[in-house]
C-alpha positions in Angstrom: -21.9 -57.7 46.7 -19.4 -57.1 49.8 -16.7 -58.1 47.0 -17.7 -55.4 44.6 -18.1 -52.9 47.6 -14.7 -54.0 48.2 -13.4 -53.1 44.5 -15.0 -50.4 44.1 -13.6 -48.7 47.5 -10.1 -49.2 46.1 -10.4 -47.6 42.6 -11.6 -44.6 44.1 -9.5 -44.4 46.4 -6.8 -45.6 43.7 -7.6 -42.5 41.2 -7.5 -40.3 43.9 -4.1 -41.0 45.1 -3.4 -40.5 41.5 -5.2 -37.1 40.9 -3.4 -35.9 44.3 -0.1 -36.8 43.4 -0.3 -35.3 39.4 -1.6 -31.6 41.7 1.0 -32.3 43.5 3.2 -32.4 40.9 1.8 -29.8 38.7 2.1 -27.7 42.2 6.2 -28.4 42.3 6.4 -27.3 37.9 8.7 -23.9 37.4 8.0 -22.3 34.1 11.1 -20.9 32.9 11.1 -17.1 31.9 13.0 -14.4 31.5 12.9 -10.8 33.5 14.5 -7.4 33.7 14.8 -5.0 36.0 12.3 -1.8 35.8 14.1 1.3 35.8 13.0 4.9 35.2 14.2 5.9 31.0 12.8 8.0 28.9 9.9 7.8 25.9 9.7 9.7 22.6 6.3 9.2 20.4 6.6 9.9 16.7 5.0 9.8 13.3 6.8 8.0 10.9 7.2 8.8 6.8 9.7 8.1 4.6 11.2 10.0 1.5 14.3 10.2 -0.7 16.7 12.8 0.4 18.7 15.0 -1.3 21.2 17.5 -1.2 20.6 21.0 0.3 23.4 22.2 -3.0 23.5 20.6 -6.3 25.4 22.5 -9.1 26.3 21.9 -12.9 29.2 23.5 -14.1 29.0 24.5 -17.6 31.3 26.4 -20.4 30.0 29.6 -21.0 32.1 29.9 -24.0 33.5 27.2 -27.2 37.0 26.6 -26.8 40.1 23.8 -26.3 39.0 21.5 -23.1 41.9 20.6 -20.4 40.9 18.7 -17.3 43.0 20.2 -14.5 45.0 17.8 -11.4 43.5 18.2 -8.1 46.3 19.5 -5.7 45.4 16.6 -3.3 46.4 13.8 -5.4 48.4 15.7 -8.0 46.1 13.4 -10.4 43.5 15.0 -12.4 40.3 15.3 -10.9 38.0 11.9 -10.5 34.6 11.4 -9.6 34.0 11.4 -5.5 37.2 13.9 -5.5 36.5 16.8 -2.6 36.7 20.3 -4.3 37.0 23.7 -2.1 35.3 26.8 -3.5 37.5 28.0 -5.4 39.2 24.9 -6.7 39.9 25.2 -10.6 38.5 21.8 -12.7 39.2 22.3 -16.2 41.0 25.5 -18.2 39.8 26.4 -21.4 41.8 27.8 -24.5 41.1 30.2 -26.9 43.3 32.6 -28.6 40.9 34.7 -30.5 38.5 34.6 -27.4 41.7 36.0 -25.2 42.6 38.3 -27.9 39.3 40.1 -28.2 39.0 40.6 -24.1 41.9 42.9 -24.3 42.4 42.9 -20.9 46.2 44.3 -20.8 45.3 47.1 -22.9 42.1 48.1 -20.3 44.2 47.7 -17.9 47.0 50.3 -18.9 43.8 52.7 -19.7 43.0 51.9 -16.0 46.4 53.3 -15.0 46.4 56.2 -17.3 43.0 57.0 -16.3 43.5 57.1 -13.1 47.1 59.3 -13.2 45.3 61.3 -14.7 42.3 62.0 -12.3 45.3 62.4 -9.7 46.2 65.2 -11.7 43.0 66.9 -12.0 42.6 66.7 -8.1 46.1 68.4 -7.7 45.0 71.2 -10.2 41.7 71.8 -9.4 42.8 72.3 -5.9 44.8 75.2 -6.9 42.1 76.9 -9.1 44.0 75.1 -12.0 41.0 73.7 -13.9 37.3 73.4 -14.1 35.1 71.3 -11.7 33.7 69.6 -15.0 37.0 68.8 -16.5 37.5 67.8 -13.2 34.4 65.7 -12.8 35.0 64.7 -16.8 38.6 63.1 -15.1 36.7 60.7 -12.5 34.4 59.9 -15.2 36.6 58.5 -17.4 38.5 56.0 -14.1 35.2 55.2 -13.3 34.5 53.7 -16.7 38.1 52.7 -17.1 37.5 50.6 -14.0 34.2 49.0 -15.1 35.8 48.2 -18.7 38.4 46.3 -16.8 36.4 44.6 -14.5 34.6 43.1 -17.4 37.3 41.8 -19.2 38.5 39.7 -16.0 35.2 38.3 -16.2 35.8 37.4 -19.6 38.6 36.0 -19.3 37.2 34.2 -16.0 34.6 32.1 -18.1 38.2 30.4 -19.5 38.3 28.9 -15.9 35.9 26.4 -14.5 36.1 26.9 -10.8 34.1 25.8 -7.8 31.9 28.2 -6.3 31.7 26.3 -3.1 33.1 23.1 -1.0 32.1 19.8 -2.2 32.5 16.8 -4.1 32.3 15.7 -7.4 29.2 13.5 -8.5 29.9 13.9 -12.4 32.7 14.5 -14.3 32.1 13.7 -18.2 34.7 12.6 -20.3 36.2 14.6 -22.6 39.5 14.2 -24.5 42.4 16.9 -23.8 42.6 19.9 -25.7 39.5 18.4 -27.9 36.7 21.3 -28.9 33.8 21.7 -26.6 31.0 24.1 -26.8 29.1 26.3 -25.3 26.6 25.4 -22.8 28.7 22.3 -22.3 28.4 20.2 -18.6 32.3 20.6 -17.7 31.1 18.8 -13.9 28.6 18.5 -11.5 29.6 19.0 -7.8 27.2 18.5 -4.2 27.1 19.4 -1.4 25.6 17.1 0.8 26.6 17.9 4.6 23.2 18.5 5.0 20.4 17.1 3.3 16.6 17.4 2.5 13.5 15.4 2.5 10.4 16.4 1.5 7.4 14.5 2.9 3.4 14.2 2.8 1.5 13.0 6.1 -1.8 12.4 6.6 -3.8 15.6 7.7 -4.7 13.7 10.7 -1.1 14.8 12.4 -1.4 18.5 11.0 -1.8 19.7 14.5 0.6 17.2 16.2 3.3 18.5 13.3 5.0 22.0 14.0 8.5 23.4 12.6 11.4 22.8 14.8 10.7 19.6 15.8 13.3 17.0 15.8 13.5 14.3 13.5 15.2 11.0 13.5 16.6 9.6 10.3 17.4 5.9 9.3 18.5 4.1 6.7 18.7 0.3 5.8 22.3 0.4 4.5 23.4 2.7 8.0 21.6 0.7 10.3 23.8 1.3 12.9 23.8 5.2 13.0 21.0 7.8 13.5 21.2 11.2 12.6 19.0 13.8 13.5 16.8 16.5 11.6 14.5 19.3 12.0 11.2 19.9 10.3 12.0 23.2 7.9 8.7 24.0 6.4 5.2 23.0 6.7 1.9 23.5 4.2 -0.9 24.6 6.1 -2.9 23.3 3.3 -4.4 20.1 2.6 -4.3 18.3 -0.8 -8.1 17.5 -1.4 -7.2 14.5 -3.6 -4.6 12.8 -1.5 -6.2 14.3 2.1 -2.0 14.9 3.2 -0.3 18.1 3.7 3.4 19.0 2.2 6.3 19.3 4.7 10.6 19.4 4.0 13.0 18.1 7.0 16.6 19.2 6.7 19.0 16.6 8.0 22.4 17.1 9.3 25.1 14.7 7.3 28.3 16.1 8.6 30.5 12.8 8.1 28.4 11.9 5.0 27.2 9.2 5.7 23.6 9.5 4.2 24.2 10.1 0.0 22.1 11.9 -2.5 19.1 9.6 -3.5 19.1 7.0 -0.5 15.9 6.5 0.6 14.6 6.9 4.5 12.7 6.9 7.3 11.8 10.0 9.4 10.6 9.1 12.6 9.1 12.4 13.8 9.2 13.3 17.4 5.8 14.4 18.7 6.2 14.2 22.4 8.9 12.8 25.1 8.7 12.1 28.7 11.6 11.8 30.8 12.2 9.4 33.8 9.5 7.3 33.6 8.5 3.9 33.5 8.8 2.4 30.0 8.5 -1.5 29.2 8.4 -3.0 25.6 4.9 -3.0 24.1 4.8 -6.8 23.0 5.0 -8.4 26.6 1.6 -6.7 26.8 -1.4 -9.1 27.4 -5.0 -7.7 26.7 -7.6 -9.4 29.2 -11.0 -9.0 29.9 -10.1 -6.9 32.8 -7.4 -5.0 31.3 -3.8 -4.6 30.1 -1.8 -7.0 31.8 1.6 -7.8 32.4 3.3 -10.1 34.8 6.2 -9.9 37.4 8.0 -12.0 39.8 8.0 -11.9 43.3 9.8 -14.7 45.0 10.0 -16.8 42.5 6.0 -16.6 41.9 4.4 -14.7 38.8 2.0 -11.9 39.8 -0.4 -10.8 37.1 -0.3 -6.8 37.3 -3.1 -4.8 35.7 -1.8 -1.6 33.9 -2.5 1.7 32.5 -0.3 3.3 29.4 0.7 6.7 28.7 3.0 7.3 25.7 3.8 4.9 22.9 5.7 4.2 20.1 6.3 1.2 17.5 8.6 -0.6 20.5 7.9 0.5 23.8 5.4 1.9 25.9 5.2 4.3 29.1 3.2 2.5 32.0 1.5 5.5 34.3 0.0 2.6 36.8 0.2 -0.5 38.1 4.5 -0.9 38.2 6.9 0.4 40.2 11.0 0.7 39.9 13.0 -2.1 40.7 10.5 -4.7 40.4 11.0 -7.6 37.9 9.4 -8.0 35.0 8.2 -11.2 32.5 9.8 -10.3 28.9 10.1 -13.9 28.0 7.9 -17.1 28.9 4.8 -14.6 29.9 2.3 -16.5 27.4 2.2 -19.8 29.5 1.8 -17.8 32.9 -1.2 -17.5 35.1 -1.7 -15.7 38.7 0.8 -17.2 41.2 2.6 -19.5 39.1 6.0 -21.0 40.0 8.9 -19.5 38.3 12.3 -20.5 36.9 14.6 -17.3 36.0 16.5 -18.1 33.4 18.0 -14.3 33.1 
């Protein structure tokens, strides 16, 4: 009996100097992690949609009249024009021919009316000042300029339709093919030029944001082949109604493109700004942990992890704004939080 007394004395005492020395060693363990700094930043919160934009001016030039087709050169190359070409208002893309057309404007023989017409209203004015005719041959006189002048203006118009021109700055997005000096008709697509400096997107959200949604607000745009950049818009219009079928109301965002980098028919997101806060506490959303007792999050304090209970304010997809429990300058767990308890040893890694 005093033998097994004996034994058994030693294994306990045996397992205990085993149990103290593995708390002893699970006392000495540093879980790596990873902190940063809290500073004061700011917080936007948004509702996001997406869309296909397009351009705010999209125009098809067309011959007005059947005639001889000649693409023109475009001054900056000194080629002829080319799909992607830039164009200024006023920029002539193809010249049509026509004799007969030309012929039948008779613009040089309006225009010497113009002059005669108008000699001849000088006249009147010198003579009627000195009693030397009537105020109705008088009045007969500016008649006759006045139409002169509206016969002529006509003709130039005429004769206009035999140049297709730009009507404002842009670029060339389709330019069909036609061989020089070959027959087109009328009603013809000569080219079709854009202008896509700025650019629209129409969009449907959920009437649950139709009070959070006002004109004016600012809109940040993104796009998968731009990943880099993001440019800013402004909500335009808004629908006060709601479509019944879809339960969405109708809005249109006009985006600013001035170095082209979005094109017509890309497709986006619009990340719509619905409130911002300035200077205040913001951390990213995933390092959040829910508990029973709260949202928790953890930071270090001489090199021991303190479990901080928190309350949020603003959010978005990313980050979120903590109202309580932090304060600037302390360090917080982004990395390595998952395996942490309440006064756990540390190792920062960064």
């Amino acid at each position: 009996m005093k033998i097994k007394l004996t034994y058994l004395i030693f294994f306990t005492l045996l397992v205990a100097g085993c149990n103290n020395q593995d708390a002893g060693l699970e006392a000495d363990v540093e879980i790596p992690v990873t902190v940063e700094d809290i500073k004061l930043k700011s917080i936007e919160e948004f509702v996001s949609t997406t869309g296909t934009v397009y351009p705010v001016v999209d125009v098809e030039l067309e011959s007005e009249i059947a005639a001889r087709y000649y693409l023109e050169a475009n001054p900056a190359t000194g080629r002829q024009w080319q799909l992607g070409d830039r164009v200024r208002r006023g920029s002539l893309i193809a010249r049509l021919e026509d004799e007969e057309y030309e012929n039948n404007i008779k613009l040089e023989l309006y225009e010497l009316n113009l002059e005669l017409s108008k000699s001849n209203l000088e006249k009147q004015e010198s003579l009627y000042a000195k009693g030397g005719v009537t105020l109705n041959e008088l009045k007969q006189a500016g008649y006759d300029y006045t139409n002169a002048q509206i016969t002529v203006e006509n003709a130039r118009l005429q004769k206009e339709k035999m140049k297709i021109t730009s009507t404002f700055d842009g670029i060339i997005t389709e330019l069909p093919y036609y061989t020089q000096g070959s027959e087109i008709q009328a009603g013809t697509m000569i080219a079709g030029i854009m202008d896509y400096k700025s650019m629209l997107l129409d969009i449907n959200l959920p009437e649950k944001y139709i009070n959070d949604i006002q004109t004016g607000q600012d809109v940040k745009i993104t796009n998968y082949a731009i990943p880099e950049d993001t440019l800013r818009g402004e909500i335009t219009q808004l629908s006060p109604a709601i479509n019944p079928q879809t339960r969405t109301f109708q809005g249109s965002i006009e985006i600013n493109n001035p170095e082209l980098k979005l094109r017509p028919g890309m497709f986006v997101k619009a990340d719509i700004i619905t409130n911002r806060a300035d200077s205040v506490i913001v951390i990213p959303k995933d390092i959040i942990l829910s508990r029973q007792r709260g949202m928790t999050v953890f930071i270090v304090n001489r090199g021991v992890a303190n479990e901080r209970i928190i309350n949020t304010g603003l959010e978005n997809n990313e980050e979120v704004e903590v109202i309580r429990g932090l304060s600037t300058n302390e360090r917080i767990v982004t990395d390595g939080f998952e395996t942490l308890s309440h006064n756990a040893k540390v190792k920062i890694l960064k």
